[in-house]
N, C-alpha and C positions, 0 to 999 in steps of 0.2 A: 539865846532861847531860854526862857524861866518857865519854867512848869505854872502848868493852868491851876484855878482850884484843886483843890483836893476833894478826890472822890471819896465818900463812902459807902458801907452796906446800905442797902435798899435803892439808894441812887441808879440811873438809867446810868447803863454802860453805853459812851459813845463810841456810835457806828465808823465803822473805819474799813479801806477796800485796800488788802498791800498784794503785792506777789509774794509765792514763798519758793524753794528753791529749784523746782521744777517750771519756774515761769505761770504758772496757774494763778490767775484772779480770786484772792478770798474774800467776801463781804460779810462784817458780821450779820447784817443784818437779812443773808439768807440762813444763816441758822433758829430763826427766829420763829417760836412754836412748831421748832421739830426737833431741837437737841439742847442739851445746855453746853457749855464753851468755860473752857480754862485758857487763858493767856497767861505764859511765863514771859515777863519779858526780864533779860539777862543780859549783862554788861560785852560779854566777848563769846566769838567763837573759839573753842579747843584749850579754853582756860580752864585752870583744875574748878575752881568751885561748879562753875557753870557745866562744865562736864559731869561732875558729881550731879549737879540738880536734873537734868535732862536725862541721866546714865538711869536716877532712880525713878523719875517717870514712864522711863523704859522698861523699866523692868517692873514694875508696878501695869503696866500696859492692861493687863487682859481685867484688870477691875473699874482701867477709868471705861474700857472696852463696852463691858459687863453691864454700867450704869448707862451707858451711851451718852458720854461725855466727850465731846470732843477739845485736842487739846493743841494748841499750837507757843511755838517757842517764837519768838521777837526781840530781834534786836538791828542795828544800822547797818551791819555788813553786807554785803554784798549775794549774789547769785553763787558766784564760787564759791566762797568762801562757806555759806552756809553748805550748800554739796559736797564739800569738801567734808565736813562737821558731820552731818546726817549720816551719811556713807559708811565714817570710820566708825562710829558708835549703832550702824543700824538704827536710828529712829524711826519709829513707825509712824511721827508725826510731822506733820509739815511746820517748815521754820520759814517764818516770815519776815521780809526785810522792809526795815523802818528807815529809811538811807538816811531821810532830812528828820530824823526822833520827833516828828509832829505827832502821830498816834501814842508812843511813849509820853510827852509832853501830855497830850489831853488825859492819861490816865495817870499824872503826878508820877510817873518815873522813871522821869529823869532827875540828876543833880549838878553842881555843880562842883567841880575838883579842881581845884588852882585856875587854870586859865580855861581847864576843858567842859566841856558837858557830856556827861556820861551815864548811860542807861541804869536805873537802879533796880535793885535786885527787886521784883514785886511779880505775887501772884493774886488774879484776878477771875474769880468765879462768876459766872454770868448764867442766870435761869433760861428758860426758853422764854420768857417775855421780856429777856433786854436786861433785864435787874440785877445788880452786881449783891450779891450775897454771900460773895467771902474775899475779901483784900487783905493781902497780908504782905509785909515788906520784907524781903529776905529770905530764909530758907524755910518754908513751911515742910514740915513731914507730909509724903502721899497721903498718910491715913486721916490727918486732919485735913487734907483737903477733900478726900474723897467722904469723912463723915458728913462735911455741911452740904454736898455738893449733892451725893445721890439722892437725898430729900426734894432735888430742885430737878431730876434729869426726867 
């Protein structure tokens, strides 16, 4: 699998429909001119970084809340796995599983590492019209994601 295009800001965030770890059907595109949307998509479950990134949107909670931003975590693992993740840290947000990384893949992150292909670290701001207006790779701080982001909720 090779990552599609690379998206950027202003570009249309493509629509994508996954289960997250309750079994529930997410579609982006029912969030569409009613809320804005954060995707963290992240390498592993109950790995320290990814625990740190997820630990601090949790506890940042009641401002992505505040803005009405909704926020979902994504990566390939599994049903359990992510309940497993959710649970021990309390997230108040639902984690979405990506099993075959095609949604990762159309949002350029994924890469590749020796023989694997493996989720990259990326967050993805999205308006209520679809419009990606903050992509960042790696570990963005809550407050730079919520400075570009409340202008768009």
């Amino acid at each position: 699998m090779s990552p599609t295009k690379e998206l950027s800001v202003g570009a249309m965030a493509p629509d994508f429909s996954l289960s997250d770890e309750q079994g529930s059907r997410i579609r982006l595109s029912d969030f569409r001119k009613k809320q804005a949307v954060v995707l963290i998509f992240y390498p592993g479950d109950l790995t320290p970084g990814c625990t740190l990134q997820l630990c601090s949107i949790r506890d940042d909670w009641k401002n992505f809340v505040t803005n009405q931003i909704a926020v979902f975590g994504i990566n390939h693992a599994n049903q359990v796995s992510h309940q497993k993740f959710s649970k021990k840290y309390s997230f108040p947000f639902p984690l979405l599983i990506d099993a075959d990384k095609k949604v990762s893949a159309q949002y350029g992150a994924i890469q590749k590492l020796f023989s694997a292909t493996v989720i990259r670290r990326s967050v993805v701001g999205i308006d209520k019209d679809g419009v990606i207006r903050f992509l960042k790779r790696g570990m963005p701080k809550d407050a730079e994601i919520l400075k570009i982001m409340k202008s768009y909720s």
